[in-house]
N, C-alpha and C positions, 0 to 999 in steps of 0.2 A: 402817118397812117400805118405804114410797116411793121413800125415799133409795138402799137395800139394791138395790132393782129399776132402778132409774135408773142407778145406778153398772155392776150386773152386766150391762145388757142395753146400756149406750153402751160397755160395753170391750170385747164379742167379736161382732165381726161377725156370726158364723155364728148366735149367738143370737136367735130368730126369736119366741119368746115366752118372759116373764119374770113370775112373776107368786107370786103367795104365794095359799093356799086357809086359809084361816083358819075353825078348829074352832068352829062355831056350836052343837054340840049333840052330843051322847055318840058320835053315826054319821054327822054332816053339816059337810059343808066349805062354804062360800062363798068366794064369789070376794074377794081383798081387792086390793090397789094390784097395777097389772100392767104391762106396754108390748109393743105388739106388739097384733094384731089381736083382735078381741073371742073373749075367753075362754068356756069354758061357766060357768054363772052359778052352778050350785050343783052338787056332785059326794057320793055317798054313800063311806061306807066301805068297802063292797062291790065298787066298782067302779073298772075305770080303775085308772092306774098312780099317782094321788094317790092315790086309798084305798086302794091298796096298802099303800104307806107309812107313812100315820093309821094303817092297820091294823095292823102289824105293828110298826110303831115303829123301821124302817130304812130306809133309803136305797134307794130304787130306780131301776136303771140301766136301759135300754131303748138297744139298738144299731139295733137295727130296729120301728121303730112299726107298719109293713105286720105283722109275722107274730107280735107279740104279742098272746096273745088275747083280752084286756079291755079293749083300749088307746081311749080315748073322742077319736075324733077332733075335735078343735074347730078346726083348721084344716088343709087340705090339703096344706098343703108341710112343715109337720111329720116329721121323717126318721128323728131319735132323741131323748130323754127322759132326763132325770134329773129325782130329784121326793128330796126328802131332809125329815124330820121338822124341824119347829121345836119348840126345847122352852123354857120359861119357867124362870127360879130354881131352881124346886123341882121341875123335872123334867117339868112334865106339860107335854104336849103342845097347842099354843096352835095349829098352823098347819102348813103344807106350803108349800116352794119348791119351786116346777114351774119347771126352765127345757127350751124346746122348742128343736131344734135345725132346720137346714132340709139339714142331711145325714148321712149314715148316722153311725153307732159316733162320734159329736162326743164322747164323754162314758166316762173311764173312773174309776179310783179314786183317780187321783191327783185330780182335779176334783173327785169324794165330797170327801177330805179338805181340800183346801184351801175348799169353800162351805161346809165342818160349821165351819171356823174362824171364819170371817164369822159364820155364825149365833151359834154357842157365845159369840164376844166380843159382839156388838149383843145377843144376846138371853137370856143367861143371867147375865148379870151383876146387882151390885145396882147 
């Protein structure tokens, strides 16, 4: 996961935080390897655009973080959001990649598809 965040967060300038929430418990994310300024430490399923995602088991895009309405600010220059599921082998659900942008709509579905493939090959495989 280190590697994954290190690599994504030194290739796109504009990406302002990088980090993975890794599923500690049936409704709770913690925070796991990140870069970029201090993360929130732990995130429920309920809430925010990472438990969005836990929650529903999809990809969530965010163009504007100001007018989404659960969106959990954990740093100020934060612009827009993508948060997409991690899944392990067998499908279940291990984790969340947050990456935060520091300007508006950075993020559409061609970025979805090409970070599911990163995940999919690191982390679905045997």
């Amino acid at each position: 996961m280190a590697t994954v965040v290190c690599e994504l967060h030194q290739s796109i300038d504009y990406f302002d935080w990088t980090g993975f929430y890794r599923v500690v418990d049936s409704h709770l994310l913690k925070i796991g390897p990140y870069q970029g300024s201090h993360g929130c430490l732990q995130i429920s399923f309920d809430r925010g655009v990472c438990g969005a995602a836990a929650r529903t088991q999809q990809a969530q895009i965010v163009e504007d973080v100001n007018i989404y309405p659960d969106h959990i600010a954990c740093s100020s220059s934060t612009r827009s959001e993508i948060v997409l599921p991690v899944f392990d082998k067998h499908r279940h659900l291990i984790a969340v990649l947050d990456v935060d942008s520091n300007r508006e709509a950075s993020f559409d579905t061609t970025d979805c598809h090409h970070l599911e493939r990163i995940l999919n090959a690191t982390f679905t495989r045997d």
